[in-house]
ZAKE-430165 format. One line per field, with one value per residue (C-alpha): residue in one letter; x, y, z. Coordinates in Angstrom, 1 decimal. Last residue first. Layout:
BEGIN
residuo A,...
u X,...
v Y,...
w Z,...
//
This chain:
BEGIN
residuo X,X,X,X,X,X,X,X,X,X,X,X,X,X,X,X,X,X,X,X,X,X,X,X,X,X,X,X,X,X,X,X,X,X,X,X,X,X,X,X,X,X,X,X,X,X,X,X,X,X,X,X,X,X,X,X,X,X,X,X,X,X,X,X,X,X,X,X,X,X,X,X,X,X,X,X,X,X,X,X,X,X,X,X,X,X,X,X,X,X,X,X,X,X,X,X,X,X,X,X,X,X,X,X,X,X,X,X,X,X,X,X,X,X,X,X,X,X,X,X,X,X,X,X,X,X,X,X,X,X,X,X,X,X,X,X,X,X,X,X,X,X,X,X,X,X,X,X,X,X,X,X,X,X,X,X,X,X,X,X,X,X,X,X,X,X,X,X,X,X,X,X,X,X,X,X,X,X,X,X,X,X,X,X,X,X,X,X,X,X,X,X,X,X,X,X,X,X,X,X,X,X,X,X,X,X,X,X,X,X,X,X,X,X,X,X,X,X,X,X,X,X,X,X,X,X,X,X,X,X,X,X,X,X,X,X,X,X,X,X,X,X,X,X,X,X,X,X,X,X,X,X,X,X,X,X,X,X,X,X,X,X,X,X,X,X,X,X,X,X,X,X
u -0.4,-0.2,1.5,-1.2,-2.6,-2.4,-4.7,-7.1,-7.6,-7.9,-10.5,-12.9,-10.7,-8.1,-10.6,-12.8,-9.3,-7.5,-10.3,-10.8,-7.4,-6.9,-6.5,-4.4,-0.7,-0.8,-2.6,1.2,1.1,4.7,4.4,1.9,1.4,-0.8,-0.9,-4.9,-4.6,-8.5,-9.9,-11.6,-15.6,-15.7,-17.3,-14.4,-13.8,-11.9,-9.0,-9.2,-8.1,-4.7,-3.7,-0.3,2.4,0.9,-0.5,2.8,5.2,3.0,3.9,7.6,7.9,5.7,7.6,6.5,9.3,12.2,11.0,9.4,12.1,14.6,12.7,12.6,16.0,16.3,13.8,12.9,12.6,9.1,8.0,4.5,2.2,-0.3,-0.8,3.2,3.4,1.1,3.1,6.8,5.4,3.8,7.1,9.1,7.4,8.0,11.5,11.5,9.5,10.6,9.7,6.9,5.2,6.0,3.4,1.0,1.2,0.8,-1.2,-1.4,-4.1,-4.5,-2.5,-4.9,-7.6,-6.2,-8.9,-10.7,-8.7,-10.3,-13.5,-11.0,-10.0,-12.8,-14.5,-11.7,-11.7,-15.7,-17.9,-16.8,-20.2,-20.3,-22.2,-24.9,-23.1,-22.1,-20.7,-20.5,-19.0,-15.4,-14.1,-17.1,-17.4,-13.8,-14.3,-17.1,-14.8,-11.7,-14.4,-15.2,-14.1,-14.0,-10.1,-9.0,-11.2,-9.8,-6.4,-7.0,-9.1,-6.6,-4.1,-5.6,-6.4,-2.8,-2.8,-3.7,-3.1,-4.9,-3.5,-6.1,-6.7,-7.7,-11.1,-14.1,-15.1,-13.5,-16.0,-17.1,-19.2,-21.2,-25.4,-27.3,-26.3,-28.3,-25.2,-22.3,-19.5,-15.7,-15.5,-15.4,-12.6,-12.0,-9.2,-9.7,-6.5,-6.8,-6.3,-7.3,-9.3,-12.6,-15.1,-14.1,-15.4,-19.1,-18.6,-17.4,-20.7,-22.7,-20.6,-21.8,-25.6,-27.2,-25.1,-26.3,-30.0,-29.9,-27.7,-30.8,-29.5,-27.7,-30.5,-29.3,-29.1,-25.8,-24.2,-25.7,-23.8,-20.5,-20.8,-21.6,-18.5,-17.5,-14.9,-12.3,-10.2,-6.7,-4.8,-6.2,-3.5,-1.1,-2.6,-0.7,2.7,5.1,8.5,9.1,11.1,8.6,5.3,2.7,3.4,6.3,4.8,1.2,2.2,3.8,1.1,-1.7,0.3,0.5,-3.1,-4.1,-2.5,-5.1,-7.2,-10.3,-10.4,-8.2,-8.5,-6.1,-8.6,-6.9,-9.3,-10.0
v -23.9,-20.3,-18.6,-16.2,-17.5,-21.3,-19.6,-18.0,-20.9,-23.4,-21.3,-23.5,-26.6,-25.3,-23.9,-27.1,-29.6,-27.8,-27.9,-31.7,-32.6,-30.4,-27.3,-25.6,-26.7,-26.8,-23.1,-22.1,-18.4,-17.2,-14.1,-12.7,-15.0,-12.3,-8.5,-8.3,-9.9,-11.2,-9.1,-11.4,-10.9,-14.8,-14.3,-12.8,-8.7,-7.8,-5.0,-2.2,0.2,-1.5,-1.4,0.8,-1.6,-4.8,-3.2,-1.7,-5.0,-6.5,-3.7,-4.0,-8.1,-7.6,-4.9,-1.2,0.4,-0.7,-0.7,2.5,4.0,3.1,4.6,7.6,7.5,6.8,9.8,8.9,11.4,10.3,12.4,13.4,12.7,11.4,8.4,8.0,9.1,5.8,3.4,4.6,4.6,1.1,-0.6,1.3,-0.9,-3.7,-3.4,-2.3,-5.4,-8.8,-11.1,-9.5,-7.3,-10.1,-12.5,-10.3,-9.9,-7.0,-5.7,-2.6,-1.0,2.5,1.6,3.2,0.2,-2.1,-1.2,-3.4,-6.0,-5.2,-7.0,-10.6,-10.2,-10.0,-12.5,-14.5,-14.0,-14.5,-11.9,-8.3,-6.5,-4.6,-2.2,-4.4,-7.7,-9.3,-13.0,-15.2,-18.0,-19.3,-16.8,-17.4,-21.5,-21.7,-19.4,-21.7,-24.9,-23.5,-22.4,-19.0,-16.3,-13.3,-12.7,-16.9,-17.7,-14.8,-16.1,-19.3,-19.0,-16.0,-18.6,-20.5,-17.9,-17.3,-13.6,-10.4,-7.0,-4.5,-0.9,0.9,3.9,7.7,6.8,9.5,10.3,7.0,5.2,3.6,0.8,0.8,1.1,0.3,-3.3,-4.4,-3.5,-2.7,-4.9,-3.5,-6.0,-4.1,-4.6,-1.1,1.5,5.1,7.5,10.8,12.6,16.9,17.2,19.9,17.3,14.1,12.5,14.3,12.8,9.6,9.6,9.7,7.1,4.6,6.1,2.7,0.8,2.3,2.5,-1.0,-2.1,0.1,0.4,2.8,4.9,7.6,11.5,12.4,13.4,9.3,8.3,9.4,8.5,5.0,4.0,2.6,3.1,3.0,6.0,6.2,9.4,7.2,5.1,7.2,7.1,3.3,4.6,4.5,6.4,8.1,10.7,13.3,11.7,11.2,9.8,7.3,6.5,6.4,4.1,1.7,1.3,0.9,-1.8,-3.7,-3.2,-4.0,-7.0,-9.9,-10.8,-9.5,-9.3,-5.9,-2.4,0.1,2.5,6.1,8.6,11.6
w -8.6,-7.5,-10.5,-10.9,-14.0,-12.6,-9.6,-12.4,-14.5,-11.2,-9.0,-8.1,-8.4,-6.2,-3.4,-3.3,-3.8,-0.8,1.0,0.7,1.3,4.8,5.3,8.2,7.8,4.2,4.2,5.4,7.4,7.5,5.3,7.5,11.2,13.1,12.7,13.3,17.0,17.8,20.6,23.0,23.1,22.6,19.9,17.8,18.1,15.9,14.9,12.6,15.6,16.3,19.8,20.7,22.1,20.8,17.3,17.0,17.8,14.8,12.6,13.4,13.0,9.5,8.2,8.1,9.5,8.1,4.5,4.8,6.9,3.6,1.3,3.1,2.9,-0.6,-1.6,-5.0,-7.7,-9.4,-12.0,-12.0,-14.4,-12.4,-13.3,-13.9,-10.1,-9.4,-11.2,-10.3,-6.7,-7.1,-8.6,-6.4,-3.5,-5.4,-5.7,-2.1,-0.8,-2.7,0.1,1.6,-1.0,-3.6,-1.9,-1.5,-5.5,-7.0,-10.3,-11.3,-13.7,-15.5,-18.7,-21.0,-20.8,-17.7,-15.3,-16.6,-14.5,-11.5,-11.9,-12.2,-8.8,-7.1,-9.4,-8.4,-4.9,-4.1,-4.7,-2.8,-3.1,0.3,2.4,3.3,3.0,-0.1,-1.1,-4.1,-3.3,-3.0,0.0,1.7,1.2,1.8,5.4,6.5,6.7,7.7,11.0,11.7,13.4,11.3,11.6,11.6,8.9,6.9,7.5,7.1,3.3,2.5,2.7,-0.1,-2.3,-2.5,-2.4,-4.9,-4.7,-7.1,-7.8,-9.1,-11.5,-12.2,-11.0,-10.7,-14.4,-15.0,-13.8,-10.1,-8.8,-12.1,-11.6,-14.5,-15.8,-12.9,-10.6,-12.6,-10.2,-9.9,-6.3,-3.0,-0.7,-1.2,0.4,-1.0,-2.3,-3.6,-6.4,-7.0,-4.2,-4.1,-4.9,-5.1,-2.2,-3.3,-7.1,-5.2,-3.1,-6.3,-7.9,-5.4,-5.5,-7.0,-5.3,-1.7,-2.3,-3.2,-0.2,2.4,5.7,4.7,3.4,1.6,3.0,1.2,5.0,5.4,2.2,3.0,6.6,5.7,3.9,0.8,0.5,2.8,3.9,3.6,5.9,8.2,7.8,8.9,12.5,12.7,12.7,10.0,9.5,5.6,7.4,6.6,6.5,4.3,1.0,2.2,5.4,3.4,1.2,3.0,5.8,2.7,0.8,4.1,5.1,1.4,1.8,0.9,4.1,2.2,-1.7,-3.3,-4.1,-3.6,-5.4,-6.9,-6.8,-8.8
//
């Protein structure tokens, strides 16, 4: 069964991935970047090419998604899989996932409007260009991910029998180990397992995976999920975090576009 850490680009899921797997996955609780590999995303074309499907083909990919879970799945008891993909049922005939595969989701969320600069910023494009991604509809050929709110409103589906989480970027950085324990207490509760916390580990986790310490990693070691912007210079993944401020980068008529568009949903959040 898997467990999605799902969430819309340039939203956390790094972070929430890094402290997870240095609590789940090493001894002393002490991150390095090959823990993360330990998290595979999904979709992803090896899965579907050992299935024989056409990866080159979107259609052919949603309509075997829960195929290549039911091969993920097999022989694994729970496992973890990193999605940027929206919960989208394709046609009306073809889910992204069901509970037959998905024990639940932890979904992280952040300030639409700082995803805007951030994303614009990873995928090399202008301020302008990333508000019309992040506020249209948008898919590539292995992804449905929508725009943020449909993103983040799929998700919530997940709520039926207590199988959704919901965190907030925002709360991973300045709130960290109360929200960390939050996710723990959340995940071992889906699996029935009682949660015993290891305080030192804890601790490491903390220590280890914050923004300063993750971003003297990437410089000492390289950081595989990196870019490459068109300049053919690598663009530094582990850039600004917590102390990125879309008022410095947008200006009035941004602001408005991505406000307006997503107004219920941001006033939800607690972003306006």
């Amino acid at each position: 069964m898997i467990i999605w850490l799902a969430s819309y680009p340039k939203s956390g899921n790094t972070l929430l991935r890094s402290m997870l797997s240095s609590y789940l996955f090493s001894e002393e609780g002490i991150f390095n970047f090959d823990l993360l590999k330990k998290i595979k995303q999904f979709p992803n074309k090896l899965t579907y090419e050992n299935l024989g499907v056409n990866t080159n083909d979107r259609n052919e990919l949603v309509k075997n998604s829960i195929r290549a879970q039911q091969e993920i799945n097999k022989g694994r008891s729970v496992g973890f899989m990193k999605t940027h993909n929206m919960l989208y049922n394709f046609k009306g005939q073809h889910p992204f996932t069901d509970y037959n595969n998905s024990l639940g989701v932890v979904y992280v969320v952040r300030d639409p409007r700082n995803v805007v600069v951030s994303y614009a910023r990873h995928v090399d494009v202008s301020l302008k260009e990333a508000v019309k991604i992040v506020t249209k509809s948008v898919s590539t050929n292995v992804m449905i991910q929508g725009n943020w709110s449909q993103n983040y409103l799929s998700w919530k589906s997940f709520r039926e029998n207590n199988r959704y989480l919901l965190i907030k970027y925002e709360d991973l950085i300045s709130n960290r180990e109360e929200t960390f324990l939050k996710i723990l207490r959340f995940l071992f509760k889906l699996r029935n397992i009682n949660l015993i916390v290891d305080q030192n580990k804890l601790k490491n986790v903390i220590e280890t995976t914050s923004f300063e310490n993750l971003k003297k990693l990437e410089k000492q070691d390289g950081f595989t999920e990196h870019v490459i912007n068109k300049q053919g210079k690598k663009v530094v993944f582990f850039d600004k975090g917590a102390k990125r401020n879309w008022a410095n980068s947008l200006d009035k008529d941004m602001t408005a576009e991505i406000e307006k568009t997503f107004n219920k949903e941001m006033i939800e959040l607690g972003y306006l």
